[in-house]
C-alpha positions as CSV (number, residue, x, y, z in Angstrom):
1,X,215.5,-214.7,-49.1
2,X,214.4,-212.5,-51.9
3,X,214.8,-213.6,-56.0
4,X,214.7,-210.9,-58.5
5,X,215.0,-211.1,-62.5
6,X,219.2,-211.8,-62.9
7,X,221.2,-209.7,-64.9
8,X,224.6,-208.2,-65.8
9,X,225.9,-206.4,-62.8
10,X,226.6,-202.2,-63.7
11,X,229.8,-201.0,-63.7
12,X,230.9,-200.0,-60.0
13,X,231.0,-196.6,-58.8
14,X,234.8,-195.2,-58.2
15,X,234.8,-194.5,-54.9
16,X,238.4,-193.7,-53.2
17,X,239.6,-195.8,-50.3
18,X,239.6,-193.5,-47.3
19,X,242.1,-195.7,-45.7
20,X,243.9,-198.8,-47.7
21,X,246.9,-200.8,-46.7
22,X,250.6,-199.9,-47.9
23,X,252.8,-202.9,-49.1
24,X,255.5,-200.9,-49.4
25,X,255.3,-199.3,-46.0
26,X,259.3,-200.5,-44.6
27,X,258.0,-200.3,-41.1
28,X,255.5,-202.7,-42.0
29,X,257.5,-205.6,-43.4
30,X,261.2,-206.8,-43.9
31,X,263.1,-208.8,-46.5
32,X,264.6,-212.2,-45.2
33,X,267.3,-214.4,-47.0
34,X,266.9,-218.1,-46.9
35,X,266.6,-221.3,-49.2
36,X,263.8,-222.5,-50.9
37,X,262.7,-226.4,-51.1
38,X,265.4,-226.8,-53.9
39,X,268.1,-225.2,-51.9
40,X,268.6,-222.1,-54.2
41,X,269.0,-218.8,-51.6
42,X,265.8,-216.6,-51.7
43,X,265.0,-212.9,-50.5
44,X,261.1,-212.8,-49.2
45,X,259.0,-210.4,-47.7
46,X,257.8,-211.1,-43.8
47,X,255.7,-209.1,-41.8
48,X,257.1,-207.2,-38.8
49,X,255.1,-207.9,-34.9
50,X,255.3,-205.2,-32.8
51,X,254.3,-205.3,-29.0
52,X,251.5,-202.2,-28.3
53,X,250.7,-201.8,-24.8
54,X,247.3,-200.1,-24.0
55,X,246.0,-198.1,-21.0
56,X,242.6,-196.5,-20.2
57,X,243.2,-193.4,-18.7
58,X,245.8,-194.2,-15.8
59,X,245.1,-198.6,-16.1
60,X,247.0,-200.9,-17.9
61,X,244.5,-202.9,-19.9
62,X,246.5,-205.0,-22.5
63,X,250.1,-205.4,-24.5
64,X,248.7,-206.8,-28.4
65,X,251.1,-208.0,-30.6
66,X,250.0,-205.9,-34.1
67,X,251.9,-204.4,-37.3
68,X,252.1,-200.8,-35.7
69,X,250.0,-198.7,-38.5
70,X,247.0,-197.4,-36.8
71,X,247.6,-197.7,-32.9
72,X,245.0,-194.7,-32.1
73,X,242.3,-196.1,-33.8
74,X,243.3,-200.4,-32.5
75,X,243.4,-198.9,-29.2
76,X,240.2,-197.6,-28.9
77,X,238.5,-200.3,-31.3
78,X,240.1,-202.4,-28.8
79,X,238.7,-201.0,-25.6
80,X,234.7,-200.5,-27.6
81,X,234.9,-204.0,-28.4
82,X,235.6,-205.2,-24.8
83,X,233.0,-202.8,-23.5
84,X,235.2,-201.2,-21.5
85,X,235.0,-197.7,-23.6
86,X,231.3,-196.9,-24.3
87,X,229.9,-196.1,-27.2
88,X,228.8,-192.5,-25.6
89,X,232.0,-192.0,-23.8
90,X,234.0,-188.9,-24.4
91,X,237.7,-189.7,-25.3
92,X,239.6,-186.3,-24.1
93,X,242.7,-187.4,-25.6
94,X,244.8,-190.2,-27.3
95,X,248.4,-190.3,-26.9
96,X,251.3,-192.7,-28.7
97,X,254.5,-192.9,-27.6
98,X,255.9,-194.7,-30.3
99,X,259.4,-195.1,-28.4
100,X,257.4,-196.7,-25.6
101,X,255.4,-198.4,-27.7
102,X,252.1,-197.3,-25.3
103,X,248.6,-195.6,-26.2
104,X,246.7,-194.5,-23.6
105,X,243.2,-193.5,-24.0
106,X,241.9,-190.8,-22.1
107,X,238.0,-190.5,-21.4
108,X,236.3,-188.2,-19.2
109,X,234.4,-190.3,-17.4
110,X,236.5,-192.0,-14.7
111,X,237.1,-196.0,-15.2
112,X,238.4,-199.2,-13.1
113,X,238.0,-202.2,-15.0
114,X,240.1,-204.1,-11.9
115,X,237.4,-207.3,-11.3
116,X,236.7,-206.7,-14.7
117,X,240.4,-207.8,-16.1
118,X,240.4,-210.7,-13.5
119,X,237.7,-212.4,-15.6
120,X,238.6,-213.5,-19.1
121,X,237.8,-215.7,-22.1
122,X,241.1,-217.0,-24.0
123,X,239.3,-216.6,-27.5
124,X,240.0,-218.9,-30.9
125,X,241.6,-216.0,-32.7
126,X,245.2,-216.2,-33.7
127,X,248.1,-214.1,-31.6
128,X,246.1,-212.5,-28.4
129,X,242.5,-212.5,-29.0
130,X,240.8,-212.1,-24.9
131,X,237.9,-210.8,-24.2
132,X,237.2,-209.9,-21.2
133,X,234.0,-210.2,-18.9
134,X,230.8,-211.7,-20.1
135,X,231.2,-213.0,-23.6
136,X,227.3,-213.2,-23.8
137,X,227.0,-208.9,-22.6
138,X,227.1,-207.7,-26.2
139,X,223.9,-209.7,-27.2
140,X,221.7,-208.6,-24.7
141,X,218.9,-207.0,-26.0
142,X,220.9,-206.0,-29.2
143,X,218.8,-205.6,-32.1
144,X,220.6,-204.9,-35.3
145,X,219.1,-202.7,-38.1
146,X,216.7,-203.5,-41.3
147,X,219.5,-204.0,-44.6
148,X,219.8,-206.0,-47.5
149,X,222.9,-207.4,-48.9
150,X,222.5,-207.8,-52.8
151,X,224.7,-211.0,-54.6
152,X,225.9,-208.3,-57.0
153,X,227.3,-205.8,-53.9
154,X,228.9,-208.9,-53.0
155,X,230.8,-210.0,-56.0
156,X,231.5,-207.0,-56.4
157,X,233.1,-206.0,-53.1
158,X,235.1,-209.6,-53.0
159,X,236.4,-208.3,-56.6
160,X,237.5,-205.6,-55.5
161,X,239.5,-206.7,-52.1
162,X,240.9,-209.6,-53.8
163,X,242.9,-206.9,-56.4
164,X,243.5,-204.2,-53.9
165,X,247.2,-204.0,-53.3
166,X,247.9,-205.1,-49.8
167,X,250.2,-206.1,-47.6
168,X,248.8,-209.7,-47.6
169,X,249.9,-209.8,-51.1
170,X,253.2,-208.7,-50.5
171,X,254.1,-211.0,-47.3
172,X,251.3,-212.9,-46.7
173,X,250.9,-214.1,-42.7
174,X,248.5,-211.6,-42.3
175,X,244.3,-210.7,-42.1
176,X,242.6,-208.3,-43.5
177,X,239.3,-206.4,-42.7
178,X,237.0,-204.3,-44.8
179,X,234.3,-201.7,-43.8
180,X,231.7,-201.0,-46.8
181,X,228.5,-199.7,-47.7
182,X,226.9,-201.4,-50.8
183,X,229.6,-202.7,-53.3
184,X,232.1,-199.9,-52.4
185,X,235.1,-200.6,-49.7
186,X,235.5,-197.5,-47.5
187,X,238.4,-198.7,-45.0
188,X,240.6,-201.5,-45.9
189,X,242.7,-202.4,-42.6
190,X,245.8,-205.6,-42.0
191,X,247.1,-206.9,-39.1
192,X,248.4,-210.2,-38.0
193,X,245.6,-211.0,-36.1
194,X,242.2,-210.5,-37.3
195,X,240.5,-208.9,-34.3
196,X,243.1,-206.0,-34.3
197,X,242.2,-205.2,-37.6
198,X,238.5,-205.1,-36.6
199,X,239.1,-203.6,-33.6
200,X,240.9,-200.7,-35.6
201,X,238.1,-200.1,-37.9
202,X,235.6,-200.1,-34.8
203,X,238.3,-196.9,-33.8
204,X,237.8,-195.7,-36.7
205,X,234.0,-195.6,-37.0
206,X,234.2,-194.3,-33.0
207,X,236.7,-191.3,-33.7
208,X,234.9,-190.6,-36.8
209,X,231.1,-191.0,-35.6
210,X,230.2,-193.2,-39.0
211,X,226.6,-194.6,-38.8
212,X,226.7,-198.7,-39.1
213,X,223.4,-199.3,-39.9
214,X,224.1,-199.5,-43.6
215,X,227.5,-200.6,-43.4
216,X,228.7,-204.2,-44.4
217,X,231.8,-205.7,-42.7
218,X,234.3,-208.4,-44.5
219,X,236.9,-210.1,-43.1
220,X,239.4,-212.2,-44.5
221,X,239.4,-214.7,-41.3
222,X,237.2,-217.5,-39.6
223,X,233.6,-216.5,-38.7
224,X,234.2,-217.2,-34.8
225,X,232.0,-216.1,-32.2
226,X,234.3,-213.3,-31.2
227,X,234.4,-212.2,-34.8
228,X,230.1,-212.3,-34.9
229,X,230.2,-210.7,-30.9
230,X,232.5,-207.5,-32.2
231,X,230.4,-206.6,-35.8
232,X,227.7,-207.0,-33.6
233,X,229.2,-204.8,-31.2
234,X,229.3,-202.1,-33.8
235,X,226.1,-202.4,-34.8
236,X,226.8,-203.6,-38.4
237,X,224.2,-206.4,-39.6
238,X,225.9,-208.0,-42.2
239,X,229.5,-210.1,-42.0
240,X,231.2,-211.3,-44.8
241,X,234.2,-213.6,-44.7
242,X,235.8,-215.8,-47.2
243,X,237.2,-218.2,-44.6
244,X,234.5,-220.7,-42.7
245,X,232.2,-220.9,-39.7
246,X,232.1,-222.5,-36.1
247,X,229.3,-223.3,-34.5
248,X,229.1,-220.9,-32.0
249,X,229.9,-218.2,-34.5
250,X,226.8,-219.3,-36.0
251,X,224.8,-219.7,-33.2
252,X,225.4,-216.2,-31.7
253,X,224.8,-214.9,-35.6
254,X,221.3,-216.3,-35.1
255,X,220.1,-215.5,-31.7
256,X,221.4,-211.6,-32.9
257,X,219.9,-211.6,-36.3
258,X,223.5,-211.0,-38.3
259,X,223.2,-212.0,-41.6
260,X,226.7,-214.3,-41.4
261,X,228.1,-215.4,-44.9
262,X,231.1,-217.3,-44.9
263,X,232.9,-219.4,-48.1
264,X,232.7,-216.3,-50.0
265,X,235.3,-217.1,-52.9
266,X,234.3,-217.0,-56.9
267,X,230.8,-217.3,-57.3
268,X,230.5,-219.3,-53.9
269,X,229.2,-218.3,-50.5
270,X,227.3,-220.1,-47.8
271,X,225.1,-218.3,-45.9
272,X,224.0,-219.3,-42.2
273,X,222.3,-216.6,-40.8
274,X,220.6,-213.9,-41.5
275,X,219.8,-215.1,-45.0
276,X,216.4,-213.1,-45.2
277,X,218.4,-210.0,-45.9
278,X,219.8,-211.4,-49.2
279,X,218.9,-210.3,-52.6
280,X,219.4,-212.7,-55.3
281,X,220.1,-210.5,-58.4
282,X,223.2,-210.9,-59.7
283,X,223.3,-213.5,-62.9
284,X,226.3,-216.0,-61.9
285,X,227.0,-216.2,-66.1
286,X,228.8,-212.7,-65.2
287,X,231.0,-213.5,-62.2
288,X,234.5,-215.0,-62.9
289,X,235.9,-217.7,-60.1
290,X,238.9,-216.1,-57.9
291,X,242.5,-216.3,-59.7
292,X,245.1,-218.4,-58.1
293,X,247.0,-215.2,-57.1
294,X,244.7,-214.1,-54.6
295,X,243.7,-217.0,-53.0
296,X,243.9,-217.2,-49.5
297,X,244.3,-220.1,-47.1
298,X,241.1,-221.7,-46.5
299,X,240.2,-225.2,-44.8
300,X,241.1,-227.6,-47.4
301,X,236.8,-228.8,-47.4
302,X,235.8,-225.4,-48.1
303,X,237.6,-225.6,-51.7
């Protein structure tokens, strides 16, 4: 861990979202009548699930349960993250029936993931989280890039999600994942499970051919050893999350050098992995503890 002289963070740089979630999206959410704990009727926002089944080329590989927005990009996050598209595949097309509710993914190189689908892991992650084959393939011989994650980018970029309108904030029931470089949030995805909101921004970066190396990823969920196995996956070195760890989580964090920081709320993080990459230069006097309105859930020892 590195300790420079503290001081009062600069103003961030403005820096667009390239892709942010929509709360007001109708496809994306619906208003229910009910009764709240006094019995007075109530009108709330829920989010909508939607099944998405996904092929690879002419094989069925999975139906998800997701929000809808983004199916191009979720599909093929999807298929990176179970190493079953590879990272120097050629995708010839993507197509969306949204009737059908199917995306199939199109490569030219011929695939049969058959045995493949036989062998699965049932994964911690809330609605379907599988991943298939050898949990322990995306670890071999991985070796994830020199970065450094400064206290300041990270205040900063937990600032900054917290107050970005979002669906979560509109309904809540719902995760959210963040790819950034420095303090700045580039994509800003949702979904009610947290690995298809991963899983879309790995899409994302595929479709897109965005370097990872200097990228850092945040997620709004638990710090599982799926969640470590996927950034890893894309080659990102540093994950963020303001929920807590497991132990495998951290272990896998280790063994692939991830810097893994999880607790991150306020001034507070915990870091378990990784923690040689951190820079120690922003002056806590000048960061303001998270307002009630965006808190999150969180296990009730992490508060």
């Amino acid at each position: 861990m590195r300790k420079l002289a503290t001081f009062k963070p600069r103003q961030a740089r403005p820096r667009k979202l390239l892709i942010k979630p929509d709360p007001l999206d109708p496809r994306l959410s619906q208003r229910v009548s009910g009764v709240d704990q006094t019995g007075a009727k109530i009108e709330t926002a829920v989010v909508v699930e939607r099944a998405l089944t996904i092929f690879l080329n002419s094989q069925e590989i999975v139906t998800a349960m997701t929000i809808g927005d983004y199916p191009e990009y979720l599909a093929i996050g999807y298929l990176l993250n179970q190493n079953m598209l590879l990272p120097n595949d050629v995708v010839t097309k993507v197509e969306y029936d949204e009737d059908l509710a199917v995306v199939v993914v199109r490569t030219k190189r011929k695939t049969n993931y058959e045995k493949k689908l036989k062998k699965k892991v049932q994964t911690s992650g809330c609605a379907q989280g599988t991943v298939f084959g050898d949990l322990m393939e995306a670890l071999e011989n991985v070796k994830l890039p020199d970065a450094e994650l400064r206290t300041s980018w990270l205040y900063g970029l937990t600032h900054t999600i917290n107050t970005t309108p979002s669906l979560y904030l509109e309904a809540g029931a719902i995760h959210g994942c963040v790819l950034a470089v420095a303090d700045q949030p580039l994509v800003y995805m949702e979904d009610v499970g947290r690995h298809n909101a991963v899983d879309k921004i790995a899409g994302w970066m595929f479709k897109h051919r965005v370097r990872p190396d200097d990228k850092i990823f945040y997620t709004t969920g638990r710090l599982t050893s799926e969640m470590v196995i996927k950034t890893v996956r894309m080659g990102i070195p540093i994950l963020i999350s303001r929920s807590g760890f497991t132990a495998w989580g951290v272990e896998l964090a280790r063994k692939a050098n991830l810097t893994l920081v999880g607790r991150a709320r306020g001034k507070r993080f915990v870091a378990l992995a990784g923690e040689e990459r951190i820079v120690f230069d922003q002056d806590l006097r000048f960061v303001e503890e998270e307002s009630a309105k965006h808190r999150r859930k969180a296990a009730v020892h992490d508060d």
